[in-house]
C-alpha positions as CSV (number, residue, x, y, z in Angstrom):
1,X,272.0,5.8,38.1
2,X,268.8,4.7,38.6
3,X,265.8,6.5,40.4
4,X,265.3,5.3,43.9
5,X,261.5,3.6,44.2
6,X,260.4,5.3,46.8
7,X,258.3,3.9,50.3
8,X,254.9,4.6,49.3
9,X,252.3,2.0,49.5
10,X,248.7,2.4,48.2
11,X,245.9,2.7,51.0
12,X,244.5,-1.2,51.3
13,X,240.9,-1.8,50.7
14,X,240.0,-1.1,54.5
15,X,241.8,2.0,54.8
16,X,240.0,3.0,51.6
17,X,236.7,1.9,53.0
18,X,237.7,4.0,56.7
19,X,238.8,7.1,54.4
20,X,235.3,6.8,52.8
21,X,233.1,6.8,56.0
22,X,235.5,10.4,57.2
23,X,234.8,11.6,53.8
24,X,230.9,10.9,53.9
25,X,230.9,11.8,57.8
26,X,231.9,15.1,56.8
27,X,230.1,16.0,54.5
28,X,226.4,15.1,56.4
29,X,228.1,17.0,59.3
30,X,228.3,19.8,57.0
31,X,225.1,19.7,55.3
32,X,223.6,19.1,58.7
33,X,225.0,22.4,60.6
34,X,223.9,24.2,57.5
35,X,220.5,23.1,57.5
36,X,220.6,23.9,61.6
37,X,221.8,27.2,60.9
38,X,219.4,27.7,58.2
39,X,216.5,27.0,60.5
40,X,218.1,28.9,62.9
41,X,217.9,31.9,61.5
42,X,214.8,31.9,59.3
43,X,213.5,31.5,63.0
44,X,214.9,34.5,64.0
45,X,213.7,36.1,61.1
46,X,210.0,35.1,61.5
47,X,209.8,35.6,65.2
48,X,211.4,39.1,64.4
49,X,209.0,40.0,61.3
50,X,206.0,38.9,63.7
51,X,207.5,41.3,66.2
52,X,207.6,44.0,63.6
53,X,204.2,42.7,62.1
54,X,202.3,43.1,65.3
55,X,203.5,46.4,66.8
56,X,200.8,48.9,66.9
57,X,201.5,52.4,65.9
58,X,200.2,55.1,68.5
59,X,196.5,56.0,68.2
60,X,196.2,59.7,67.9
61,X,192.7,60.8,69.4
62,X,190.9,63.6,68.3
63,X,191.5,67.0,70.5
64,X,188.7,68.9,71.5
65,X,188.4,72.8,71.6
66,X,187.6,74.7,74.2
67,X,184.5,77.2,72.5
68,X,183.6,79.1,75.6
69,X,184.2,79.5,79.5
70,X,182.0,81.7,81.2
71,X,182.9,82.5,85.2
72,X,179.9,83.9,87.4
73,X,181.3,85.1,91.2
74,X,178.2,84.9,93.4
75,X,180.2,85.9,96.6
76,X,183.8,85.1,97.6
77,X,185.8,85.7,101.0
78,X,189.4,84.6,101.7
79,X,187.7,81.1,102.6
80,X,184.7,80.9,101.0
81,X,183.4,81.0,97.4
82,X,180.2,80.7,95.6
83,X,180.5,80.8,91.9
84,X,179.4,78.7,88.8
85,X,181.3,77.9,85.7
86,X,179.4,77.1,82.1
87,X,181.2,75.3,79.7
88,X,181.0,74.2,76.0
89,X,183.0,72.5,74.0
90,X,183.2,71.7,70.3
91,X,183.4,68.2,69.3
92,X,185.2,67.2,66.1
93,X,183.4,64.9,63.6
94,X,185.7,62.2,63.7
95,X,184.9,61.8,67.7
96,X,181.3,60.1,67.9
97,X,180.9,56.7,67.3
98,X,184.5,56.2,66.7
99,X,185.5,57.0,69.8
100,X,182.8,58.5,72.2
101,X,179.0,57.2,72.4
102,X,176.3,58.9,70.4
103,X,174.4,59.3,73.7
104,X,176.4,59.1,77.4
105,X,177.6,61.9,80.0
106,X,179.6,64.8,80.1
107,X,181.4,66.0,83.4
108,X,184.0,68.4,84.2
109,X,186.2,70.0,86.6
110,X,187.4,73.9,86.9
111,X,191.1,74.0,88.4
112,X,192.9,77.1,89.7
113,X,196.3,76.7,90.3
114,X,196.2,73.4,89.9
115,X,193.3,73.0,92.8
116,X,190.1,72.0,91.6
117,X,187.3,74.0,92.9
118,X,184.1,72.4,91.2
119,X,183.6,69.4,89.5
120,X,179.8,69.3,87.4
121,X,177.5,66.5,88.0
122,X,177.6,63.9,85.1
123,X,175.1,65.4,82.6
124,X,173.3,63.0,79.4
125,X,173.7,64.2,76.1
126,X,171.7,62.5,73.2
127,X,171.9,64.1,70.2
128,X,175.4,63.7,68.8
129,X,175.4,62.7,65.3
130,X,178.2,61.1,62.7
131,X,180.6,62.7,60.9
132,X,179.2,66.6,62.0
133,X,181.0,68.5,64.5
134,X,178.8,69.7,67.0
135,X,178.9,71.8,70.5
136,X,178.1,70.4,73.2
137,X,177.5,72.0,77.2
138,X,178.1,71.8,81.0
139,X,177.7,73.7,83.9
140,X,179.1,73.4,87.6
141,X,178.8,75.6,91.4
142,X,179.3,75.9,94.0
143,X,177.4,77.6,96.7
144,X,179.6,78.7,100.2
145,X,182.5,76.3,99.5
146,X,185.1,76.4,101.7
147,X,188.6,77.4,100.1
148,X,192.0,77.8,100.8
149,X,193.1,81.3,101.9
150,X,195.8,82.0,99.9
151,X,193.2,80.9,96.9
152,X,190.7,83.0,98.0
153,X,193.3,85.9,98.4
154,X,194.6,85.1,94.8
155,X,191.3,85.4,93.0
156,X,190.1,88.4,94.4
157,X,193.4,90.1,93.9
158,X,193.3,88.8,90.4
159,X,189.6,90.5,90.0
160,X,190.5,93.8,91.3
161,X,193.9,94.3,89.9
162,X,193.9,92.2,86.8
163,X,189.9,91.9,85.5
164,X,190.9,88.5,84.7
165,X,191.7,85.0,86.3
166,X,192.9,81.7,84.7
167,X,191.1,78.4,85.0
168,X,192.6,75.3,83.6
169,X,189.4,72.9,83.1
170,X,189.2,68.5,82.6
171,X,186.4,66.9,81.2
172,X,184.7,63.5,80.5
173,X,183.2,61.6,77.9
174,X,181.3,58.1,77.8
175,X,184.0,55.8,75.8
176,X,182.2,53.5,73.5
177,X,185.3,51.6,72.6
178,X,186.0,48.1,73.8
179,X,188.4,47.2,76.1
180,X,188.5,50.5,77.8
181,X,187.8,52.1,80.8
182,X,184.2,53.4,79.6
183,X,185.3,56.9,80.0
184,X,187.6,59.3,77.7
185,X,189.6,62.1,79.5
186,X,190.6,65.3,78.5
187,X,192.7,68.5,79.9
188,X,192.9,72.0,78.4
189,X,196.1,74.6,78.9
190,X,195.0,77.0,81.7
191,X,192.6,80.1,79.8
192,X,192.1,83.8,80.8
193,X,188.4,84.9,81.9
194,X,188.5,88.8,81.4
195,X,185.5,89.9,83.8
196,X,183.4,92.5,82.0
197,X,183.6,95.9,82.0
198,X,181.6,97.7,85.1
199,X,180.4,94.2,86.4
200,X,183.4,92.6,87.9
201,X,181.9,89.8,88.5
202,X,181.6,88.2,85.3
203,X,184.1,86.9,83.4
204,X,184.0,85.7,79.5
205,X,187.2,83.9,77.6
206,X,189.5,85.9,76.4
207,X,191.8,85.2,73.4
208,X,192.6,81.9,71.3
209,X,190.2,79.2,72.1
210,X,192.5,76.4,73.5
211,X,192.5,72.7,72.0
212,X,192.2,69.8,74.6
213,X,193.7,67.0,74.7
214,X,193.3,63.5,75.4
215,X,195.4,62.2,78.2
């Protein structure tokens, strides 16, 4: 027996030409998407890199320390105090120019409890100079100012039972950086004053000379 021919026919020349164009189709669909999806992501990639590229790590500013706090009581009642502070602080060499003005003011304020009691006028300094660390001064009073009670109450108590109070203190600087505020702020931990021996009405810093900090 004989093998059956079987029905197959070969594809005419149209349905070659129509197989073609699907073939063709296909394949520019293909390369297409891929190219789309290409672009896509090398998008993604650069807008991400640019991201990464332009983020700006932290500045850390220079802290300040504290180098001495001297507290003179003039008079003080439950509601009244006259008193005056002196203050100096010791700039770090990497602060002027960089960061604060080689010539500007200096101004601070004397906290107890978290209640400021006297702020200094702004007072000019002029003879800062690169790269050396250097010292630098401020005073503030106050003559009859009217208090809180309990404050009033607080700090004598803490003279006559403790010899010491604690002060926290802020300060500020001229900025001479652009696009800023013009001024640089700092804030030191609260400090103990120990009031001298047989005075009592003078008190010096007592203990580890704090470092401020910029906030």
């Amino acid at each position: 027996m004989g093998i059956e021919e079987g029905n197959h026919k070969e594809p005419t020349t149209g349905e070659r030409k129509l197989l073609t164009r699907c073939k063709w189709f296909s394949i520019r669909f293909a390369i297409i998407l891929g190219i789309v999806c290409f672009l896509a992501g090398a998008i993604c990639g650069f807008v991400w890199l640019g991201k990464e590229f332009s983020r700006e790590e932290p500045v850390q500013i220079p802290k300040v320390e504290l180098a001495s706090l001297d507290f003179t009581v003039l008079n003080i009642t439950d509601s009244l105090l006259s008193a005056k502070w002196d203050l100096s602080i010791r700039i770090p060499c990497d602060l002027p120019s960089i960061y604060i003005c080689l010539q500007g003011d200096l101004q601070a304020s004397f906290l107890y409890k978290n209640v400021t009691l006297a702020i200094s006028s702004p007072q000019k300094y002029n003879n800062l100079k690169h790269n050396e660390p250097q010292v630098l001064k401020v005073s503030a009073g106050v003559s009859g100012e009217d208090i809180d009670g309990s404050i009033g109450k607080d700090i004598t108590e803490d003279m006559k039972a403790k010899k010491e109070v604690r002060f926290g203190t802020r300060f500020y600087l001229t900025d001479c950086r652009e696009k800023t505020t013009g001024t640089m702020r700092y804030t030191c931990d609260e400090v103990t004053l120990r009031f001298e021996p047989g005075s009592g009405m003078k008190a010096a810093l007592f203990g580890k000379n704090p470092s401020c900090v910029y906030y």
